[in-house]
C-alpha positions as CSV (number, residue, x, y, z in Angstrom):
1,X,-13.2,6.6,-4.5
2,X,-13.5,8.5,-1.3
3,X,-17.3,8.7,0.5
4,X,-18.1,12.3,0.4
5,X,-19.7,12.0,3.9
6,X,-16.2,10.2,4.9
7,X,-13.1,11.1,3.2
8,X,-11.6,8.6,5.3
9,X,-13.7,5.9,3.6
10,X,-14.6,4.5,0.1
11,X,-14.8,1.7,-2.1
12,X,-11.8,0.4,-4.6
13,X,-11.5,-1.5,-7.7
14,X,-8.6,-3.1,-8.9
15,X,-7.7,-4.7,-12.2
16,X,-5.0,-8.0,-12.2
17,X,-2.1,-7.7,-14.2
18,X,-1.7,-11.1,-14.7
19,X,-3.8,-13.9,-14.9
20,X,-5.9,-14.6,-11.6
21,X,-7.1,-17.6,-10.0
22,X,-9.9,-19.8,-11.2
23,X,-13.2,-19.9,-8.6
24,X,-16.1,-21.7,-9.1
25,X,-15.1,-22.4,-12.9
26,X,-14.6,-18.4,-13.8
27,X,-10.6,-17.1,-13.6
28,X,-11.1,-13.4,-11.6
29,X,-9.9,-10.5,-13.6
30,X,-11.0,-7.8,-10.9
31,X,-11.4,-7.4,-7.2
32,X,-13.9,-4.7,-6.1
33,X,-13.7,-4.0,-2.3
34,X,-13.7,-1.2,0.5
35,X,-11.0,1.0,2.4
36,X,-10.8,2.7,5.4
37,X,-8.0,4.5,7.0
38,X,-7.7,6.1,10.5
39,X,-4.8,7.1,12.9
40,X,-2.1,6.5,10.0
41,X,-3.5,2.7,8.9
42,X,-5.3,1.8,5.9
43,X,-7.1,-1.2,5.4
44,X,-8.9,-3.1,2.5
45,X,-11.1,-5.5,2.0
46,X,-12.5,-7.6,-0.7
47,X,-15.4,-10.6,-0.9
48,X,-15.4,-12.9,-3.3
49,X,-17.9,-14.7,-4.2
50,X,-18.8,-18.4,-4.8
51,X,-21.4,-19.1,-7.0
C-alpha cells in the first residue's frame, strides 16, 4: 500500500505459499515489511522478530 504523502513509499504484506521457517518455536506464515523505490529501484524490507 502506497503512503499517500509518498507514492514512492509504503508498507507490504506478504503471505508464504508454503510452509516457512520455524523462529523462536513459531513457523512464520507472513512477512509484513516496507518498500521504497526511486530512480528505477525498488527495495524491501522486512524485521523479524525474536521473541
Amino acid at each position: 500500500r502506497a503512503d499517500p504523502a509518498d507514492p514512492c513509499r509504503g508498507t507490504l504484506h506478504a503471505a508464504l505459499l508454503v510452509p516457512g521457517p520455524t523462529v523462536g518455536g513459531r513457523r512464520l506464515a507472513r512477512f509484513e515489511g516496507r518498500w521504497a523505490a526511486r530512480n528505477g529501484l525498488v527495495a524491501t524490507a522486512v524485521a523479524v522478530p525474536y521473541p
